[in-house]
C-alpha positions as CSV (number, residue, x, y, z in Angstrom):
1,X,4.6,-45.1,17.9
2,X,2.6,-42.0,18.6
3,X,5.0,-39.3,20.2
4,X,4.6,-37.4,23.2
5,X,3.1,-34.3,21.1
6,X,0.5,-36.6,19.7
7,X,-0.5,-38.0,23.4
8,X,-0.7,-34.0,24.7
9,X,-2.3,-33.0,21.6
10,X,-4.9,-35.8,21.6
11,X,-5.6,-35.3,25.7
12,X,-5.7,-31.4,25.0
13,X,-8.8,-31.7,22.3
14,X,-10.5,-34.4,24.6
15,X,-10.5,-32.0,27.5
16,X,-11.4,-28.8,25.8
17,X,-14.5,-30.3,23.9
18,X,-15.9,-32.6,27.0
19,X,-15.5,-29.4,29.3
20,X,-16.9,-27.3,26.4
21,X,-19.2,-29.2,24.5
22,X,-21.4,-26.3,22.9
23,X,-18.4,-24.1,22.6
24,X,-18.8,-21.4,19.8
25,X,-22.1,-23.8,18.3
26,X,-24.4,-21.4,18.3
27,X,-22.1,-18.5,17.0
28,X,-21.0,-20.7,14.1
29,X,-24.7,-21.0,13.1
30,X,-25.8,-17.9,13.3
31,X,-25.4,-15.2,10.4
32,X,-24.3,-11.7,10.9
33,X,-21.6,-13.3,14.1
34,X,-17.7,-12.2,13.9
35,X,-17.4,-16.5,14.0
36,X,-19.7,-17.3,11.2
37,X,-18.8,-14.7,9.5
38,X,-15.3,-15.4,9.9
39,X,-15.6,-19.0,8.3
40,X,-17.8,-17.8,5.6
41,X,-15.7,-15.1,4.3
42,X,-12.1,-16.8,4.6
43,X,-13.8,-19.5,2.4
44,X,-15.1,-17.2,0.0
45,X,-18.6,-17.1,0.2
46,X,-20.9,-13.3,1.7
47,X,-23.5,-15.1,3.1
48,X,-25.1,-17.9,3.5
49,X,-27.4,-18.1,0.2
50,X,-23.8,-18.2,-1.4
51,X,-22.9,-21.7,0.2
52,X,-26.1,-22.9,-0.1
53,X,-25.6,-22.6,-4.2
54,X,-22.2,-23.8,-3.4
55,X,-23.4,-27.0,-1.5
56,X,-26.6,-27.1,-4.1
57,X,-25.0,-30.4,-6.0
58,X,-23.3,-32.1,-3.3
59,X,-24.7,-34.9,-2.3
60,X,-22.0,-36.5,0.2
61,X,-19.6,-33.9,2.2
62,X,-17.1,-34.5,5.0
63,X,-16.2,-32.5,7.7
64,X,-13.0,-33.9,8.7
65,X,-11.9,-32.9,12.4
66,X,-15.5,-31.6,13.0
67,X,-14.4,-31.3,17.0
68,X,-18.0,-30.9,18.6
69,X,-20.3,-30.9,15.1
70,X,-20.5,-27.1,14.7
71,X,-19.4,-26.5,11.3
72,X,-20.7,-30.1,10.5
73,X,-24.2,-28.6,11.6
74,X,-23.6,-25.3,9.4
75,X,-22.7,-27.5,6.2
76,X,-25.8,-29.6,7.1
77,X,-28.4,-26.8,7.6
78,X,-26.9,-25.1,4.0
79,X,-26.6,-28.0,1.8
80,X,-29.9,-29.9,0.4
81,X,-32.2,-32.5,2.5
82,X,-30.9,-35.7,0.7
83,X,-27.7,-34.7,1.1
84,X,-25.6,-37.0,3.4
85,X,-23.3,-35.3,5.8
86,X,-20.8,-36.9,7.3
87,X,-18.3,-35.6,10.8
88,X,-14.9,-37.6,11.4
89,X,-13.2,-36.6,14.9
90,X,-10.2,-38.9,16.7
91,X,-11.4,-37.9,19.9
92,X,-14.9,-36.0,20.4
93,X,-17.1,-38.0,18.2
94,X,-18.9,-38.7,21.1
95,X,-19.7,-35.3,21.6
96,X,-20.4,-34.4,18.0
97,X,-23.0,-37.1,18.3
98,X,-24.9,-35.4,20.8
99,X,-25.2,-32.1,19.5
100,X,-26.0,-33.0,16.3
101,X,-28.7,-35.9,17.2
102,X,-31.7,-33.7,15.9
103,X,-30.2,-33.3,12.5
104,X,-31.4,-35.5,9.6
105,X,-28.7,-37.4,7.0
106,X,-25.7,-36.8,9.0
107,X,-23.4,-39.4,10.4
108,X,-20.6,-39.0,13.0
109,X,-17.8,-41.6,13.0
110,X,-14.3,-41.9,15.2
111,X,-11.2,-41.7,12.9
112,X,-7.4,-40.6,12.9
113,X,-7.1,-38.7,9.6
114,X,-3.6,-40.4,9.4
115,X,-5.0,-43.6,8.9
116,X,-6.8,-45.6,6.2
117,X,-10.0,-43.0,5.4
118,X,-11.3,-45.3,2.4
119,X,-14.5,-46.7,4.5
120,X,-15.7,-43.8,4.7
121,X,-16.4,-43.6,1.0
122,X,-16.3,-41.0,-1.5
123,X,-17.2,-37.3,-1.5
124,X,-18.2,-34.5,-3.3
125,X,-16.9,-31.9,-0.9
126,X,-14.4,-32.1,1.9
127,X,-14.3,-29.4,4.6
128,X,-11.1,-29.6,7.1
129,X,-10.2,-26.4,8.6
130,X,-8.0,-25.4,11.9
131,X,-7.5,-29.7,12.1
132,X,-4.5,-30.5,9.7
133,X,-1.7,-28.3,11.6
134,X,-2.4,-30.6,14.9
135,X,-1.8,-33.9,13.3
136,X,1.8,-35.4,13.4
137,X,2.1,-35.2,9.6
138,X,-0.3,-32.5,7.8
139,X,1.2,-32.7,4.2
140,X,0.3,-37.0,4.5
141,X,-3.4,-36.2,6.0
142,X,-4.6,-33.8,3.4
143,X,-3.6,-36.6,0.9
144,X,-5.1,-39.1,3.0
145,X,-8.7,-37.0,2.5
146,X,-7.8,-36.0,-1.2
147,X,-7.9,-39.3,-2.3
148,X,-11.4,-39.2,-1.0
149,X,-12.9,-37.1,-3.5
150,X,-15.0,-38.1,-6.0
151,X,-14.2,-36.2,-9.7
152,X,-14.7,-33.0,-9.8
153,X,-15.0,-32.6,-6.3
154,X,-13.6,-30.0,-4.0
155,X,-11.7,-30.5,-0.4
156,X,-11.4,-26.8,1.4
157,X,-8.4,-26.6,4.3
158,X,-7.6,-23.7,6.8
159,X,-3.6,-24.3,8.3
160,X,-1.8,-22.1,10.6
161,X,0.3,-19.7,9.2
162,X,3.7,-18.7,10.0
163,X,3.5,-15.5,11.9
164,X,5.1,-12.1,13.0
165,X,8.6,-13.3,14.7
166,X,7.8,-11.8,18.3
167,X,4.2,-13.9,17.7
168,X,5.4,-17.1,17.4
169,X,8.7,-16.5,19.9
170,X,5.9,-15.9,22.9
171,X,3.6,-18.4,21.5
172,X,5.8,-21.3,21.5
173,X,7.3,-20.1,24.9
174,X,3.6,-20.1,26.3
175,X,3.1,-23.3,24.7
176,X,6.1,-24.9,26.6
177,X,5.4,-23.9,29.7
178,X,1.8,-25.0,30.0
179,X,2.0,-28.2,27.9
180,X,2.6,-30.7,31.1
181,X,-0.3,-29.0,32.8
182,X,-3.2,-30.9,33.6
183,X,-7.1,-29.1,31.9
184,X,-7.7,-27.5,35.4
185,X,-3.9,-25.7,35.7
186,X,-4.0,-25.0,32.3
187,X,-6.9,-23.5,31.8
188,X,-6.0,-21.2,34.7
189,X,-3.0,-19.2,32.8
190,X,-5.2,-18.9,29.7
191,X,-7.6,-17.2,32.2
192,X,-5.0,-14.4,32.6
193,X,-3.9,-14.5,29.5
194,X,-8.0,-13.9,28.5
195,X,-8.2,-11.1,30.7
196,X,-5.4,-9.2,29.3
197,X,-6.9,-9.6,26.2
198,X,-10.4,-8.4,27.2
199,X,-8.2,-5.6,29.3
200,X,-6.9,-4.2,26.0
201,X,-10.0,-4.4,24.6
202,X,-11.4,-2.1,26.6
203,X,-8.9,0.3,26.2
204,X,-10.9,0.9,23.0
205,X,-8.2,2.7,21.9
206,X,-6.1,2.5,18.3
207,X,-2.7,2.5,17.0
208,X,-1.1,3.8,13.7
209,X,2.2,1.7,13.5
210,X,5.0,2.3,10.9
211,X,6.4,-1.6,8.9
212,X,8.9,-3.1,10.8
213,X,9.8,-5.7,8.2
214,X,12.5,-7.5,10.1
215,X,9.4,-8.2,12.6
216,X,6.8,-9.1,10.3
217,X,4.7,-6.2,11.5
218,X,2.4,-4.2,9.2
219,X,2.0,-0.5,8.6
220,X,-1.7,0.2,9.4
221,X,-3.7,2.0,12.1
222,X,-4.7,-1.2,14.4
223,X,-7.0,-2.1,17.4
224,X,-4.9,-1.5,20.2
225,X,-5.9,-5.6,21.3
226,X,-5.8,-6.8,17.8
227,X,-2.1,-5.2,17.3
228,X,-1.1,-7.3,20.4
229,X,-3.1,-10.3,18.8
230,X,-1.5,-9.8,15.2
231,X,1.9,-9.5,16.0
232,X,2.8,-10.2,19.7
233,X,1.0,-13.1,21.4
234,X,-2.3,-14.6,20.7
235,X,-4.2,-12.9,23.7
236,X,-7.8,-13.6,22.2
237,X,-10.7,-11.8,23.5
238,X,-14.8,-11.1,21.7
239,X,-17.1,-9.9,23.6
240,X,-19.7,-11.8,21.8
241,X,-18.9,-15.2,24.0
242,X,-18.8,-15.6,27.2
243,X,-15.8,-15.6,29.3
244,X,-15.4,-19.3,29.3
245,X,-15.6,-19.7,25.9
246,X,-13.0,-17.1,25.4
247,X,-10.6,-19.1,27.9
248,X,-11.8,-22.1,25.8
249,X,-9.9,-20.4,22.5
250,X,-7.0,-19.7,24.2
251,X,-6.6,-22.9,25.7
252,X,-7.1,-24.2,22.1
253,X,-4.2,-22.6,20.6
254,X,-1.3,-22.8,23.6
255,X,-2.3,-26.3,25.1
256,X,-1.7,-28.8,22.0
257,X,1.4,-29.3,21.1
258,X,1.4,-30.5,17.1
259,X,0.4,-26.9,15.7
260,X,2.5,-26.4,12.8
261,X,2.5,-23.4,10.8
262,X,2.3,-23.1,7.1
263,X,3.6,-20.8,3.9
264,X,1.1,-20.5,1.4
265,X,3.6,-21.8,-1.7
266,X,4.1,-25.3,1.0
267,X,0.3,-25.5,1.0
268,X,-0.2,-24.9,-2.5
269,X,2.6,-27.7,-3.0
270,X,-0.3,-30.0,-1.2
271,X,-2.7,-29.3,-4.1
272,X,-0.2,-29.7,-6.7
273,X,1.3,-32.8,-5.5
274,X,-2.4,-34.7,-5.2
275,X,-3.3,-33.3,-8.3
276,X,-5.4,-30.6,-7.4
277,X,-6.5,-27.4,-9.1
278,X,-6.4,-24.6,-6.5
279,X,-10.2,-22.6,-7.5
280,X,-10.0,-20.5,-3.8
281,X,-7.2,-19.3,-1.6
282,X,-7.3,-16.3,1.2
283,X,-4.4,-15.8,3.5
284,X,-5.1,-13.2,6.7
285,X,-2.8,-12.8,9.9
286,X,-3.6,-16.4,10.9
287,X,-4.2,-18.7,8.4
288,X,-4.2,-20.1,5.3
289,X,-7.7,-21.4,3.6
290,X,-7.2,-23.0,0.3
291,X,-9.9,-24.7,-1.7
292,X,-9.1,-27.5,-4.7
293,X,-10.5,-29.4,-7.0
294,X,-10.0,-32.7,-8.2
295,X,-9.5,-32.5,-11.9
């Protein structure tokens, strides 16, 4: 029986993409932008002749959780012609579908990652980032999708990370308070939250911060808005998207309910225990991305 987390979770993804169907697309697509960037670096590639080597000798890849299709349209447009791409989402397929109807060779299916994967077939490489923390049981999805892969192949995960203590105290409060909201209600208090995080922005100024180990805060000169971001409350702002979008991120981290965090040693537990060769792992203020290979 699903719980009351998975129901929230489920209705919380449904809403955001169908209200924001070409959220962050473009920016994922195009190179030199703080999002594509931000997925090509924490996965270990500079640009995007590197993960078009990478993706050279694929020939079938998965993007599992691919929301509305926009990384499932980046693996496409870098990996070769005859390559066959496919996109698994529980609740926006439908959307995925429709942004990525003028692509070639790529297939878009409905699926829980919790259940039985093995029609989908086999895979060379297996992309599922920002998806595993919001299922009900992250460890058992990963192996779900690991058991995919063909020899030698390679599956590449981003999970939530554990954060600063103050972080995750105000993000779990947030998260409370909002989760019975309906899309329109909610969506309203990640407006304010939005605009305080484009208000200290602006500020433009910067702060040089001692450790403060007991709070998990770093000695470093900081953005005045990032040092909220990193170690106070997730208050996200970039002035590349438009406001909507921005209120579209927010709403993506406080709505759902299932959003575990990680320690890199748990996740690296994952790989060992499907008997997988960690070849990649980066760890930043947010997450954890951690590539494998099956032996």
């Amino acid at each position: 029986m699903k719980s009351q987390s998975s129901d929230n979770t489920s209705r919380s993804f449904r809403d955001k993409w169908h209200h924001n169907e070409r959220l962050a697309f473009a920016q994922t697509l195009r190179e030199g932008t703080e999002i594509h960037q931000w997925i090509l670096e924490r996965n270990g590639f500079a640009s995007d002749a590197e993960l078009k080597e990478y993706l050279s000798g694929k020939r079938r890849i998965l993007d599992a959780g691919c929301g509305n299709g926009r990384v499932t349209a980046l693996l496409r447009e870098c990996s070769p012609p005859m390559t066959t791409v496919v996109g698994i989402d529980l609740v926006a397929s439908d959307v995925a579908k429709r942004n990525l109807a003028c692509y070639n060779n790529v297939e878009v299916r409905q699926g829980d990652l919790l259940d039985d994967l093995t029609a989908l077939g086999r895979f060379d490489f297996i992309y599922c980032q920002e998806v595993l923390h919001h299922t009900r049981d992250p460890a058992r999805a990963f192996q779900n999708l690991s058991g995919l892969l063909e020899p030698g192949g390679e599956i590449a995960i981003y999970v939530y990370k554990e954060k600063a203590a103050v972080r995750e105290f105000v993000d779990d409060y947030v998260r409370s308070r909002i989760a019975h909201m309906p899309y329109e209600d909610a969506v309203a208090v990640c407006g304010e939250i939005t605009e305080l995080g484009r208000a200290l922005w602006e500020c433009g100024q910067r702060v040089k911060v001692p450790r403060v180990a007991l709070l998990g805060i770093e000695a470093g000169e900081y953005e005045l808005q990032r040092f909220v971001y990193h170690f106070f409350m997730k208050c996200f702002w970039n002035p590349a998207l438009s406001y909507e979008d921005n209120v579209a991120i927010n709403y993506d981290w406080y709505h759902p309910q299932l959003a575990s965090r990680h320690t890199p040693s748990e996740v690296e537990g994952w790989f060992r225990d499907a008997g997988l060769k960690v070849t990649h792992r980066y760890v930043d203020f947010y997450g954890i991305t951690m590539r494998g290979v099956r032996r």
